[in-house]
DSSP file (Angstrom, degrees, kcal/mol; ACC not computed):
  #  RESIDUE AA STRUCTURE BP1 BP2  ACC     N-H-->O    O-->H-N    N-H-->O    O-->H-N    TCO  KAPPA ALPHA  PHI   PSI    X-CA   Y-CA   Z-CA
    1    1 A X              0   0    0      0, 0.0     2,-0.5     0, 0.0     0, 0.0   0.000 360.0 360.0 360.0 118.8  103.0  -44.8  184.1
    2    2 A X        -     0   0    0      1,-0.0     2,-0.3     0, 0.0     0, 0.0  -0.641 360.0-143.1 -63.8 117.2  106.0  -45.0  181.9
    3    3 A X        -     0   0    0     -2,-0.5     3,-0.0     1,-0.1    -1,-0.0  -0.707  26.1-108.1 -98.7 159.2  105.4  -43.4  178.1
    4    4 A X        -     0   0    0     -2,-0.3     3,-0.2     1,-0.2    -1,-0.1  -0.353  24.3-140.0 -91.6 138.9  107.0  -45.0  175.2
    5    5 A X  S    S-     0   0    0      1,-0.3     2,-0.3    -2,-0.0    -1,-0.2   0.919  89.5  -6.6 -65.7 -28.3  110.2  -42.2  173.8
    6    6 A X  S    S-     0   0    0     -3,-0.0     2,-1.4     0, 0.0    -1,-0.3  -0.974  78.5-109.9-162.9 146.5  109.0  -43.1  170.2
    7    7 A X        +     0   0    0     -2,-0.3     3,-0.1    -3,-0.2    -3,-0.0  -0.560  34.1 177.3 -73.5  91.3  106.6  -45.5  168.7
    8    8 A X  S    S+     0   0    0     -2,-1.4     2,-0.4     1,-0.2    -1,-0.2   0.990  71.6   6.1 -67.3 -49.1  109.1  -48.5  166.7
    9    9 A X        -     0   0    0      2,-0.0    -1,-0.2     0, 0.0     2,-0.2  -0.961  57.4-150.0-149.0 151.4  106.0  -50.3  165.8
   10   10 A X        -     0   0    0     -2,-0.4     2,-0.3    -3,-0.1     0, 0.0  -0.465  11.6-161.1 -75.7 154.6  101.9  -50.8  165.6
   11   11 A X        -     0   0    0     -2,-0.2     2,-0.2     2,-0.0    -2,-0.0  -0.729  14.0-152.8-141.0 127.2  100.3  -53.8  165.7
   12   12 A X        +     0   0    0     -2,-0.3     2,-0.3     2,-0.0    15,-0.2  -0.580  16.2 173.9 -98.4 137.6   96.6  -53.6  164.3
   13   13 A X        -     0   0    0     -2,-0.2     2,-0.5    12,-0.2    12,-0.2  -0.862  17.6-168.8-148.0 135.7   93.7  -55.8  165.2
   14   14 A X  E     -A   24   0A   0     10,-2.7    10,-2.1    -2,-0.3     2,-0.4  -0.921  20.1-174.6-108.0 119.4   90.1  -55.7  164.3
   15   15 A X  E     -A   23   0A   0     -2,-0.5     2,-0.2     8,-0.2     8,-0.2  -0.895   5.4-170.4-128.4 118.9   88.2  -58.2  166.6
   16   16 A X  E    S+A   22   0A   0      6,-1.9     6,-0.7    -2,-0.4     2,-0.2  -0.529  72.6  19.8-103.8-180.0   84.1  -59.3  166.4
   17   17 A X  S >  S-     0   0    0     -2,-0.2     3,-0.6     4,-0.2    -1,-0.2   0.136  90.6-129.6  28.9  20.6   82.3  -61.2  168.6
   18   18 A X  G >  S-     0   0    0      1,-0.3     3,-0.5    -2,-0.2    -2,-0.1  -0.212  82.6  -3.5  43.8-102.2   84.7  -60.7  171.6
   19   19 A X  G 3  S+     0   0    0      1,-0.3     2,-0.8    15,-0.1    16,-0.7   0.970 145.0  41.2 -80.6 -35.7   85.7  -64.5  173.3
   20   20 A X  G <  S+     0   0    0     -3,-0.6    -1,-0.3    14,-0.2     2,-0.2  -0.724 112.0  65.6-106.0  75.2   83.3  -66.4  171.1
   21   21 A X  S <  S-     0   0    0     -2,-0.8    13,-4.1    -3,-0.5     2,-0.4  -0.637  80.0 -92.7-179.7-143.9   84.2  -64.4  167.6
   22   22 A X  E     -AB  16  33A   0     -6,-0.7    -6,-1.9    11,-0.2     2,-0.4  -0.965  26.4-157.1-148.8 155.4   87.3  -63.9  165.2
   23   23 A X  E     -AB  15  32A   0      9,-4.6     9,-2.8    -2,-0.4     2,-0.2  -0.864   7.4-178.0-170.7 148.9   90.3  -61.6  164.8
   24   24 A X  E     -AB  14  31A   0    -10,-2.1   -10,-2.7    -2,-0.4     7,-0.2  -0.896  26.0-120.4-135.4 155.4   92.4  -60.6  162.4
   25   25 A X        -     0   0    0      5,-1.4     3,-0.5     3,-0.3     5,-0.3  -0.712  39.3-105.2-112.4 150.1   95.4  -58.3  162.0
   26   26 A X  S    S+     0   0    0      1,-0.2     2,-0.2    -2,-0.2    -1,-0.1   0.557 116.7  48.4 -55.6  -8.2   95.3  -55.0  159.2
   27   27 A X  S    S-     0   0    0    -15,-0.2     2,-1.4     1,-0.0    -1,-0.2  -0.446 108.8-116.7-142.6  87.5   97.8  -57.5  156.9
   28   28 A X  S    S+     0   0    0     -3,-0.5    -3,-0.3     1,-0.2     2,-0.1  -0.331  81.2 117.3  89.9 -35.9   96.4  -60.3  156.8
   29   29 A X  S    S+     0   0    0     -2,-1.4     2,-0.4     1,-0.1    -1,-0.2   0.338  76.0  47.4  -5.6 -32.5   99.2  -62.3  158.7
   30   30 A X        +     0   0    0     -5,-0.3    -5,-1.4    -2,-0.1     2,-0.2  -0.982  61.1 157.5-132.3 113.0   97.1  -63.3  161.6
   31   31 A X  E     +B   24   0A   0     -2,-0.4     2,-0.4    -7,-0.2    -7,-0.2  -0.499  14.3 159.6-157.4  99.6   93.4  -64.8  161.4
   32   32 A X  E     -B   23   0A   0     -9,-2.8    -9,-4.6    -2,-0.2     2,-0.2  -0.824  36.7-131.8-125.2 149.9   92.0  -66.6  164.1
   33   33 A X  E     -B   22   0A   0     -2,-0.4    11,-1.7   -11,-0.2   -11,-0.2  -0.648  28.6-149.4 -84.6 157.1   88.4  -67.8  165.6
   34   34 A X        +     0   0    0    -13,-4.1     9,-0.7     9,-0.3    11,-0.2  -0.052  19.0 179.8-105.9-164.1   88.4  -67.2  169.0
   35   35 A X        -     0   0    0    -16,-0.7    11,-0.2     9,-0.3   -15,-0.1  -0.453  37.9 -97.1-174.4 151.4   86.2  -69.6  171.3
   36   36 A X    >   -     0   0    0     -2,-0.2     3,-1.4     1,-0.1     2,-0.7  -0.200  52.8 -92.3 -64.0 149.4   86.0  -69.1  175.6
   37   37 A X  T 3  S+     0   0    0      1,-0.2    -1,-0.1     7,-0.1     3,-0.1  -0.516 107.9  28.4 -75.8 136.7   88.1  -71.0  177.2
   38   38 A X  T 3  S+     0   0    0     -2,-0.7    -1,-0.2     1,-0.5     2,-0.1   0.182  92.9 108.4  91.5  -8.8   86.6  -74.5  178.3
   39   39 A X  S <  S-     0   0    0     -3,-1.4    -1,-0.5     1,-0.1     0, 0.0  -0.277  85.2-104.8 -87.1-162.3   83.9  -75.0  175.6
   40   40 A X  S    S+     0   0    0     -2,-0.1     2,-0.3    -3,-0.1    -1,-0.1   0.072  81.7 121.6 -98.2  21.9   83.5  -77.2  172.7
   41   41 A X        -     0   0    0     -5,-0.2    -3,-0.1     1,-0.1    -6,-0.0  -0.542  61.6-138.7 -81.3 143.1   84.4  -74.1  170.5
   42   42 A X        +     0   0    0     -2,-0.3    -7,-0.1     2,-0.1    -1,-0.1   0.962  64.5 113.6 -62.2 -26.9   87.8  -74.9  168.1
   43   43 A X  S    S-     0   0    0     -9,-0.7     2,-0.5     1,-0.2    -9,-0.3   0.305  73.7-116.5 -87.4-163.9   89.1  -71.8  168.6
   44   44 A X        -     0   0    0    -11,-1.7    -9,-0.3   -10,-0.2    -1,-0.2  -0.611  37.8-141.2 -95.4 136.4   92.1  -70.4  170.2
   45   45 A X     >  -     0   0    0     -2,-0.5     4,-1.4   -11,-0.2     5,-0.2  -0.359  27.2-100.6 -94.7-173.9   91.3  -67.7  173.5
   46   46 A X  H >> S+     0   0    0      1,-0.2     3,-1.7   -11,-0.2     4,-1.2   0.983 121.1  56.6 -55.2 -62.0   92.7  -64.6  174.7
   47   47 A X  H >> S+     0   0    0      1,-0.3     4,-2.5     2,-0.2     3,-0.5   0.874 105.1  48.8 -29.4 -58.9   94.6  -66.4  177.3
   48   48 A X  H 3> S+     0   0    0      2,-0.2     4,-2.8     1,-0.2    -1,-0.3   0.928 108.8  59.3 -64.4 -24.0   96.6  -68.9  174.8
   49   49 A X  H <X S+     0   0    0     -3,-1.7     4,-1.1    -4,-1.4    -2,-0.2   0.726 107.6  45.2 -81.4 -18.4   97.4  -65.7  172.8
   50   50 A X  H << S+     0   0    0     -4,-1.2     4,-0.4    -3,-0.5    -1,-0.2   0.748 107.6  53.3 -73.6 -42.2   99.1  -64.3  175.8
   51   51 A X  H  X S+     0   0    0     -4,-2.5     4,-1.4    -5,-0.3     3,-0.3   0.963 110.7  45.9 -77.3 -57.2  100.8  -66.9  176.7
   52   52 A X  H  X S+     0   0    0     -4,-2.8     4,-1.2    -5,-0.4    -2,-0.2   0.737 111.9  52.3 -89.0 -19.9  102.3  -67.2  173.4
   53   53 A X  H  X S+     0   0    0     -4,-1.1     4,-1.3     2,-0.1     5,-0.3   0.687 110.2  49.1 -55.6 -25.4  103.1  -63.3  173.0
   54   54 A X  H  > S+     0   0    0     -4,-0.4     4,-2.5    -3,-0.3    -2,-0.2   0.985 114.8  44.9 -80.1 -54.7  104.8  -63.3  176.2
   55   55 A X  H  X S+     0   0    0     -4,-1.4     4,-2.8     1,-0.2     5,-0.2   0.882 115.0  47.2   3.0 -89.9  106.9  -66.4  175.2
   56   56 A X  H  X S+     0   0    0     -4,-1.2     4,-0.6     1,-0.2    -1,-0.2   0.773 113.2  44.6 -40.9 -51.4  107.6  -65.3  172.1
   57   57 A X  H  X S+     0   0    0     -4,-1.3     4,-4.1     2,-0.2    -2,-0.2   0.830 109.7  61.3 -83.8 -29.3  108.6  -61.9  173.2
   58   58 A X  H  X S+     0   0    0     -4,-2.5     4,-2.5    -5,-0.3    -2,-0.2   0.994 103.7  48.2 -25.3 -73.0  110.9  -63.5  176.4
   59   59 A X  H  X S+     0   0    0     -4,-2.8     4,-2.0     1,-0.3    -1,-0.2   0.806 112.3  51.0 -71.0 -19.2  112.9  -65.2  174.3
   60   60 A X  H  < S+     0   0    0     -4,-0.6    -1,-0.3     1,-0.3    -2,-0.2   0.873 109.5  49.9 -71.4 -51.9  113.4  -62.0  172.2
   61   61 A X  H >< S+     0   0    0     -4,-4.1     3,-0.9     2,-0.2     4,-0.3   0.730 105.8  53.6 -47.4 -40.5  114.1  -60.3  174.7
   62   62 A X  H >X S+     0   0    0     -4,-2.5     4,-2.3     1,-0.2     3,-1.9   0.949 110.3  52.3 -53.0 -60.1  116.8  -62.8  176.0
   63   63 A X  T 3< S+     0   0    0     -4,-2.0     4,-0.2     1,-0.3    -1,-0.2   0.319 105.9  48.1 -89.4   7.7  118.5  -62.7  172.7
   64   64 A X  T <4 S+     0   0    0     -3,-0.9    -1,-0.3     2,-0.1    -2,-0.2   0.239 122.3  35.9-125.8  23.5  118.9  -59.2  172.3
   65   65 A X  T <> S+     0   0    0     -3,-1.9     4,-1.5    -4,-0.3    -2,-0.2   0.472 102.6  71.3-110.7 -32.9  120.3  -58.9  176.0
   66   66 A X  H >X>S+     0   0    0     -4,-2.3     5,-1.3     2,-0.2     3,-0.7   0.960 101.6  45.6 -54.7 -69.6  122.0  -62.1  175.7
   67   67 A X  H 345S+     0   0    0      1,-0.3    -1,-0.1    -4,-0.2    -2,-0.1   0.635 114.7  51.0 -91.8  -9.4  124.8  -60.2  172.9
   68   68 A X  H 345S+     0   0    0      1,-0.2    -1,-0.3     3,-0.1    -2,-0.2   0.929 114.3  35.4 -95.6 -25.2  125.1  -57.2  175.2
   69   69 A X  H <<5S-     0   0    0     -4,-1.5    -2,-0.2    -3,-0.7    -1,-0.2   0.446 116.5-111.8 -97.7  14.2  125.9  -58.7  178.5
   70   70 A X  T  <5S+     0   0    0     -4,-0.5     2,-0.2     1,-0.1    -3,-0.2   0.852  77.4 120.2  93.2  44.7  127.9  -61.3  176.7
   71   71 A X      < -     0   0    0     -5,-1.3     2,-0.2    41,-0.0    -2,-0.1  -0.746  57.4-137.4-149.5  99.6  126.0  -64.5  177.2
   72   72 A X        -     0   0    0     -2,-0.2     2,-0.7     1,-0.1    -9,-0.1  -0.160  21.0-116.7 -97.2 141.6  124.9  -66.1  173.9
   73   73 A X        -     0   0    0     -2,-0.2     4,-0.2   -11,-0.1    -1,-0.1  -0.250  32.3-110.3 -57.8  99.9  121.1  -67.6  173.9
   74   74 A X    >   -     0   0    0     -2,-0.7     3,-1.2    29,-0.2    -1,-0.1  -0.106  29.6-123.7 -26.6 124.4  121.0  -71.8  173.3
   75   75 A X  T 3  S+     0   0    0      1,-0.3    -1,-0.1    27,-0.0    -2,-0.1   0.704 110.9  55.8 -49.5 -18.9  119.3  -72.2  169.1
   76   76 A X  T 3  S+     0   0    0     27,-0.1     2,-0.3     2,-0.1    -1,-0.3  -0.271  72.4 135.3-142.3  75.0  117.1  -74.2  171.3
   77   77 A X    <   +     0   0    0     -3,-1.2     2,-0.3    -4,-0.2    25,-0.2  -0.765  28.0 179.3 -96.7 158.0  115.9  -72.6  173.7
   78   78 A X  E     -C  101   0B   0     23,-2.1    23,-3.2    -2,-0.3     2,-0.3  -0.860  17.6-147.3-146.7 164.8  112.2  -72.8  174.6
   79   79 A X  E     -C  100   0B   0     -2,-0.3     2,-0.7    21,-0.2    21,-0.3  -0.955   8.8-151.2-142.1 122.4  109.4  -71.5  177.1
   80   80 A X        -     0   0    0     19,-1.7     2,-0.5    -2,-0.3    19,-0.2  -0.840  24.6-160.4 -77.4  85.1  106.6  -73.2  178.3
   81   81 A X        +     0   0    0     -2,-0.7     2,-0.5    17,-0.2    17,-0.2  -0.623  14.6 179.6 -92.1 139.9  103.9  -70.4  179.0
   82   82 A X  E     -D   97   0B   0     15,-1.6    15,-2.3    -2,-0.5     2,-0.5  -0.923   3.4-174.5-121.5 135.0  100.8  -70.8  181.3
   83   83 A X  E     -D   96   0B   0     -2,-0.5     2,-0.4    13,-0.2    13,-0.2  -0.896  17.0-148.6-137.4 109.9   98.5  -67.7  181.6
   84   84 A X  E     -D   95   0B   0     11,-1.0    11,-1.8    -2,-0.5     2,-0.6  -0.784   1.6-150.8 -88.9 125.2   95.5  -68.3  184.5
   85   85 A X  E     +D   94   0B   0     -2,-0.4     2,-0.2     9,-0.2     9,-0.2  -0.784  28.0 165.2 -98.7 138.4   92.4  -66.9  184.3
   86   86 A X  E     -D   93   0B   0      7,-1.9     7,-1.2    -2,-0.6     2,-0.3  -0.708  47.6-103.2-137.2-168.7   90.4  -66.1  187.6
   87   87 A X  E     +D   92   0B   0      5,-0.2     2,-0.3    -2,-0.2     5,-0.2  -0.699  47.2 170.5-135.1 120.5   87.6  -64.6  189.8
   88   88 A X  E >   -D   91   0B   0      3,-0.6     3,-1.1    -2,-0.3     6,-0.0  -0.944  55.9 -40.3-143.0 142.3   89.6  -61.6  191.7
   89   89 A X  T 3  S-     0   0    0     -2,-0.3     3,-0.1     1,-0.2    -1,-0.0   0.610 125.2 -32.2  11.2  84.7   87.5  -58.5  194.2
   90   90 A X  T 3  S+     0   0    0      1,-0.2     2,-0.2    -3,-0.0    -1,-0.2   0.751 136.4  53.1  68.2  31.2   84.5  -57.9  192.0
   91   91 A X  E <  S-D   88   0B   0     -3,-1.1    -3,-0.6     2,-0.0     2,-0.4  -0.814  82.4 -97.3-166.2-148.6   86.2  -58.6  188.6
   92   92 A X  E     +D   87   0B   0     -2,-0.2     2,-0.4    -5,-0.2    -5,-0.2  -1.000  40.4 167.5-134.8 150.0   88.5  -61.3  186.5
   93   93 A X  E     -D   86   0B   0     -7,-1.2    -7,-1.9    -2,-0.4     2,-0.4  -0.999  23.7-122.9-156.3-179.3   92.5  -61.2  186.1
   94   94 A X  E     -D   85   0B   0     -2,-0.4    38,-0.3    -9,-0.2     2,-0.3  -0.801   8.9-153.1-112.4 143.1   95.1  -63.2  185.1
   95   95 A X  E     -D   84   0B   0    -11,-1.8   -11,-1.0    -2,-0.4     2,-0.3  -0.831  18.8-138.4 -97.8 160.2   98.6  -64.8  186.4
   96   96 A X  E     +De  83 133B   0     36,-2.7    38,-1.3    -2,-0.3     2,-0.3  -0.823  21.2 172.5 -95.4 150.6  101.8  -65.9  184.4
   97   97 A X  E     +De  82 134B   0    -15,-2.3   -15,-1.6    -2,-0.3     2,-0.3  -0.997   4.8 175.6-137.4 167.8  104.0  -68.5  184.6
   98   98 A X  E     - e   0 135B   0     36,-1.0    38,-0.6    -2,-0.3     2,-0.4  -0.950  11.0-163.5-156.4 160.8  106.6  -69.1  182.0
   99   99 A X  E     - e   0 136B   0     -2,-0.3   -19,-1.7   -19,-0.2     2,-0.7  -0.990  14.0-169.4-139.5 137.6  108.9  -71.7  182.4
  100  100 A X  E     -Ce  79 137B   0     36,-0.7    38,-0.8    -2,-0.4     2,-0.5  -0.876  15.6-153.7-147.6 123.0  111.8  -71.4  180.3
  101  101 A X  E     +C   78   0B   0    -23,-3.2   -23,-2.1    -2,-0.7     2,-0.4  -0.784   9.0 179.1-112.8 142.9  115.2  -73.9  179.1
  102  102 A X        -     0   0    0     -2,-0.5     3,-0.2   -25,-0.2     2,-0.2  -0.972  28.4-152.6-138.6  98.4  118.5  -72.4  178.0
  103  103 A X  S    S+     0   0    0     -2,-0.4   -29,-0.2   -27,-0.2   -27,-0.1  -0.441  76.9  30.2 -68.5 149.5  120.4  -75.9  177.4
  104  104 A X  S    S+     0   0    0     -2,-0.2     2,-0.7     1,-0.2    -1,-0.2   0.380  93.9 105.1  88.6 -28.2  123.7  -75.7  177.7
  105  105 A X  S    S-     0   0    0     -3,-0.2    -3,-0.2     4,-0.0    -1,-0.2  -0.934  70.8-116.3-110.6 131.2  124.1  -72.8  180.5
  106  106 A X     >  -     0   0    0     -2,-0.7     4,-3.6    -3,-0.1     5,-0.2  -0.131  34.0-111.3 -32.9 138.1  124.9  -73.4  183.9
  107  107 A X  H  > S+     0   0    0      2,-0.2     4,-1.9     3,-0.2     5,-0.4   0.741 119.6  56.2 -36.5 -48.1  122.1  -72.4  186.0
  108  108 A X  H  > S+     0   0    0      2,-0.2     4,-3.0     3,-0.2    -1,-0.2   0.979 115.2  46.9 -78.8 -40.1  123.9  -69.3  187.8
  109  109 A X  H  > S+     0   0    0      1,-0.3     4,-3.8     2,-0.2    -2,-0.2   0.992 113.0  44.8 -44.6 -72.4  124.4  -68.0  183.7
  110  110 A X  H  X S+     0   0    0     -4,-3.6     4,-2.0     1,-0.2    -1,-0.3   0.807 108.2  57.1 -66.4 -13.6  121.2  -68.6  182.6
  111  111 A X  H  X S+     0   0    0     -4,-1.9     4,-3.5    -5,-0.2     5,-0.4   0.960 109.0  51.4 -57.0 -67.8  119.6  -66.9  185.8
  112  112 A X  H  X S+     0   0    0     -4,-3.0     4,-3.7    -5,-0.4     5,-0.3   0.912 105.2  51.2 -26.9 -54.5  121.5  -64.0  184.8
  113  113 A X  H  X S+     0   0    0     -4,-3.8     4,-1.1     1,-0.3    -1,-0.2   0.981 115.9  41.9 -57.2 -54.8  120.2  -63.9  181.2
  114  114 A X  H  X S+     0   0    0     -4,-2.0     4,-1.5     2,-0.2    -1,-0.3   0.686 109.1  56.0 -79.8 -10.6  116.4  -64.1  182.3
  115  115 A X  H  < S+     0   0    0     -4,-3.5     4,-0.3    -5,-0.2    -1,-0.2   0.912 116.0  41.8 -71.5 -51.9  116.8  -61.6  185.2
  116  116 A X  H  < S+     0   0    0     -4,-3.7     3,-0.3    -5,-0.4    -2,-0.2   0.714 116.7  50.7 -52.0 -17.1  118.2  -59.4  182.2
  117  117 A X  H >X S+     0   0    0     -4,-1.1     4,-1.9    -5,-0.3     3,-1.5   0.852  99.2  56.8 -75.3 -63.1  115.6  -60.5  180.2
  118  118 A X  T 3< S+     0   0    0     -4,-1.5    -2,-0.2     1,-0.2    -1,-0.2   0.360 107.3  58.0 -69.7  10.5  112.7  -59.9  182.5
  119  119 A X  T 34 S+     0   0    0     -4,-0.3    -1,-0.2    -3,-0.3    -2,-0.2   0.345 112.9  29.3 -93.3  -4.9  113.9  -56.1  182.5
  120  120 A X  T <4 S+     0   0    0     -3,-1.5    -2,-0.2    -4,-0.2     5,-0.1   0.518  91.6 110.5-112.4 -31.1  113.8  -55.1  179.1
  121  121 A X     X  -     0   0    0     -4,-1.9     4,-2.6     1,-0.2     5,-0.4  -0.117  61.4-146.3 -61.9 110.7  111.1  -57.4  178.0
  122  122 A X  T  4 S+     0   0    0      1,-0.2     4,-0.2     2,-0.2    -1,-0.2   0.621  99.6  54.5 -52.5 -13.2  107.6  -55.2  177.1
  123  123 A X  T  > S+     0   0    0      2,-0.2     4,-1.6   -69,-0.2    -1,-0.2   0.935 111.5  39.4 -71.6 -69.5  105.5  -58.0  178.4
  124  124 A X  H  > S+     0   0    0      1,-0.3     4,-1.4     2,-0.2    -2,-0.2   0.709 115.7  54.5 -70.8 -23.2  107.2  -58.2  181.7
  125  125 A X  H  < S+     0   0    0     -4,-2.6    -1,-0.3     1,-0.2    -2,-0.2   0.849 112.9  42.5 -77.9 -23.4  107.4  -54.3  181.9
  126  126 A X  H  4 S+     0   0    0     -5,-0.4    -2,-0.2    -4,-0.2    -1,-0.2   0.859 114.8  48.0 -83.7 -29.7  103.8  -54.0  181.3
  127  127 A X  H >X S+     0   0    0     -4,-1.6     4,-2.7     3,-0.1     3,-1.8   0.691  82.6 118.9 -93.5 -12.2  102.8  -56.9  183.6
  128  128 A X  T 3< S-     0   0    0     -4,-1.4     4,-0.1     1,-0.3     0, 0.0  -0.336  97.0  -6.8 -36.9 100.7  105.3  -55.7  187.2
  129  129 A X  T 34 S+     0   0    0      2,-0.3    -1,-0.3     1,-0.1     3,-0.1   0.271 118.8  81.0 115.9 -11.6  103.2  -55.2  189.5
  130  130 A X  T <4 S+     0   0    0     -3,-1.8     2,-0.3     1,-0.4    -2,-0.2   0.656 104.2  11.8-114.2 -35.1   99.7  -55.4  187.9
  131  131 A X  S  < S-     0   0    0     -4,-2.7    -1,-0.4   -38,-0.0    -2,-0.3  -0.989  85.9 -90.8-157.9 155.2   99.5  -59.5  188.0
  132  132 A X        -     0   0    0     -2,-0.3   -36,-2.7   -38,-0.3     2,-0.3  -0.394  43.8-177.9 -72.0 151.1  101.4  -62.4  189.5
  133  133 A X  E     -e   96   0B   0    -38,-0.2     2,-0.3     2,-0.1   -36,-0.1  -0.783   8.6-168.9-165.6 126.9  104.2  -63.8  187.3
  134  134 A X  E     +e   97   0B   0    -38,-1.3   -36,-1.0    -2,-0.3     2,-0.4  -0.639   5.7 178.4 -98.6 129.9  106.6  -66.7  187.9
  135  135 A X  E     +e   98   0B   0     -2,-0.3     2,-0.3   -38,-0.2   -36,-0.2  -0.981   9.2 163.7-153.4 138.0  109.3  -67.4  186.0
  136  136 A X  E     -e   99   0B   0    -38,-0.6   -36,-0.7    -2,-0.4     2,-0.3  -0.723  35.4-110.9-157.9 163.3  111.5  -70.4  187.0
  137  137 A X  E      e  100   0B   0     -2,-0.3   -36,-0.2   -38,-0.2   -39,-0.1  -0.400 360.0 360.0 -82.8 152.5  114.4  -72.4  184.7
  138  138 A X              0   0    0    -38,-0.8   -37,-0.2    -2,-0.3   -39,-0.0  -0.013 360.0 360.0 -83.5 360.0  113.7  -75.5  183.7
């Protein structure tokens, strides 16, 4: 297990009723009903929230990797994330997929950027090894 050299930042969340419930973050920013995935509840599940943190943190990753190895990140680039939940040996886990367009770079570039990407990214460091995850150009 790798441990972090210094903590940059917290992020707080106080959560009821687990899949079928609500959660909200200690300033206020974030407040959502939850609902399992595949009922008739409105809300958003664990799963969508994953997918759109990993996303989210991807592309972050890209763009602060992008300036060092000299290859600057398209204003509209985007990621398509899929996070699947299943039945695995006597428990549940999840896969990723993220599918991700960087207009405007050549294929061999923008491979570059997301392999550099997928090696500082906290998401992807945390998920190596633990769960499948697919990550393809569009």
């Amino acid at each position: 297990m790798t441990k972090l050299e210094k903590v940059l930042y917290t992020a707080k969340s106080h959560v009821t009723g687990g899949r079928d419930g609500a959660a909200k973050t200690d300033d206020g920013r974030l407040q959502v009903q939850l609902s399992s995935p595949g009922t008739s509840g409105t809300g958003t599940n664990p799963e969508q929230l994953f997918a759109s943190g990993y996303a989210a943190c991807f592309i972050g990753a890209m763009k602060a990797v992008g300036g060092k190895i000299g290859i600057p990140v398209p204003q509209d680039v985007s990621i398509d994330a899929e996070v699947d939940l299943g039945p695995i040996p006597n428990a549940y886990g999840i896969a990723a997929r993220l599918a991700i367009s960087l207009p405007g770079l050549d294929k061999e570039t923008a491979q570059k950027l997301v392999d550099a990407a997928h090696q500082v990214c906290p998401y992807s460091n945390a998920t190596r090894g633990n769960i499948d995850v697919t990550i393809t150009l569009v």
